[in-house]
C-alpha positions in Angstrom: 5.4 -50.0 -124.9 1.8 -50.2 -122.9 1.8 -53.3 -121.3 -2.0 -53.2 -121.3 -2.2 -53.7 -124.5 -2.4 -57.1 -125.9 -3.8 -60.2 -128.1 -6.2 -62.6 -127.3 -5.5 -66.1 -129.4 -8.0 -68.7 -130.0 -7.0 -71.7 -130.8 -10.8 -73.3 -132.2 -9.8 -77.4 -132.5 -11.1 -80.9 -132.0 -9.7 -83.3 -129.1 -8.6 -86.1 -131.8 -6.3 -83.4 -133.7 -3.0 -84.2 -133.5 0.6 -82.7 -134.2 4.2 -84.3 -133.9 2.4 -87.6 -132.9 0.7 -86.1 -129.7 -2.7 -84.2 -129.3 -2.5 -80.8 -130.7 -3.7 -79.3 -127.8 -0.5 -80.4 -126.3 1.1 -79.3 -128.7 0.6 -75.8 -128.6 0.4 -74.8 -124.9 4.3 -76.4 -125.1 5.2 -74.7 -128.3 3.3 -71.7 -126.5 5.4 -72.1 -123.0 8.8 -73.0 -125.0 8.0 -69.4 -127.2 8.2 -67.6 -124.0 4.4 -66.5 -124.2 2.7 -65.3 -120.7 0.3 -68.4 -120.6 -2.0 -70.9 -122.3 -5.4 -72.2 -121.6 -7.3 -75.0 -123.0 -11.0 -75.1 -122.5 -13.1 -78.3 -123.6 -16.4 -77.8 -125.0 -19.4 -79.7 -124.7 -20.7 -79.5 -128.3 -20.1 -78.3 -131.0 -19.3 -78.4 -134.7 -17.0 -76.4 -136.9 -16.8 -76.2 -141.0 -17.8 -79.7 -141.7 -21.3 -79.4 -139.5 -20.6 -82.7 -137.7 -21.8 -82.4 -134.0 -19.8 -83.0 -131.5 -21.5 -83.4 -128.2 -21.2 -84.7 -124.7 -24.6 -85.4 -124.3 -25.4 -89.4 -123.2 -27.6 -90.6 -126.2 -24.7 -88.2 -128.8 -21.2 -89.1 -126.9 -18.9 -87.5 -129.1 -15.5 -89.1 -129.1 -14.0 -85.6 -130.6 -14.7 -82.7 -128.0 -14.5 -79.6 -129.6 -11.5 -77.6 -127.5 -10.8 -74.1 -127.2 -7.0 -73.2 -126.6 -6.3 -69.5 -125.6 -3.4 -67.6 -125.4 -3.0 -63.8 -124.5 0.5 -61.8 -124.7 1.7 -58.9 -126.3 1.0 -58.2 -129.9 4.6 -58.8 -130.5 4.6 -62.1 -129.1 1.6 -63.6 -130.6 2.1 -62.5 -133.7 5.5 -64.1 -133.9 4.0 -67.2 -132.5 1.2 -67.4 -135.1 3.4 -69.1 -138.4 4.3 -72.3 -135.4 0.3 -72.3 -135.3 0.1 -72.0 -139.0 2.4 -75.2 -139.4 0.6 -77.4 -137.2 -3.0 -76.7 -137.6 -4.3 -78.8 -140.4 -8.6 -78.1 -139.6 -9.3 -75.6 -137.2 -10.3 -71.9 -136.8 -7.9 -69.2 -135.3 -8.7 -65.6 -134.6 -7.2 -62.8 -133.1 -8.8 -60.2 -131.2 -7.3 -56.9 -129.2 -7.2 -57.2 -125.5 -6.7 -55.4 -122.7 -4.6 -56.8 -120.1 -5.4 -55.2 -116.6 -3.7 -57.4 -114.7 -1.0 -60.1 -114.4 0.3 -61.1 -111.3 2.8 -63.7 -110.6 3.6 -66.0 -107.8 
């Protein structure tokens, strides 16, 4: 196996979305951590809109109370795909996509 070789997850979701009575964010960087996966990063936008075309902004006169969050996750191909039905399950609007990476380096503490 080339360990450069990997998967870039993104996660595309809103910061009111919720899973298992807690934000879905949450949600997934535990399922992520609990699957084993190599990390998880969530990334908070500010503005936005997905399918519906509702903006979601930070801007002062627009405060949006629903953030549009980012959650990424890169591992082996093996790992993410495995990981993807838990994402399946719990995502009920959203976007995902997967995209091939290259993983030059990973260093731990």
């Amino acid at each position: 196996m080339n360990l450069t070789d990997g998967l870039l997850l993104r996660i595309f979701i809103g910061e009111k979305d919720r899973y298992e009575n807690e934000p879905l964010h949450q949600w997934l960087v535990s399922a992520a951590h609990d699957a084993g996966l190599a990390g998880a990063t969530v990334l908070r936008g500010l503005e936005g809109y997905g399918a519906d075309s509702t903006l979601h902004t930070a801007r002062v006169l627009r405060l949006s109370t629903d953030l549009p969050l980012v959650v990424e996750i890169v591992d082996t191909p093996e790992k993410v795909e495995a990981f993807l039905p838990a994402v399946d399950q719990a995502l009920e609007v959203g976007l995902v996509t997967v995209e091939k990476v290259r993983m030059q380096f990973y260093r731990k503490e």
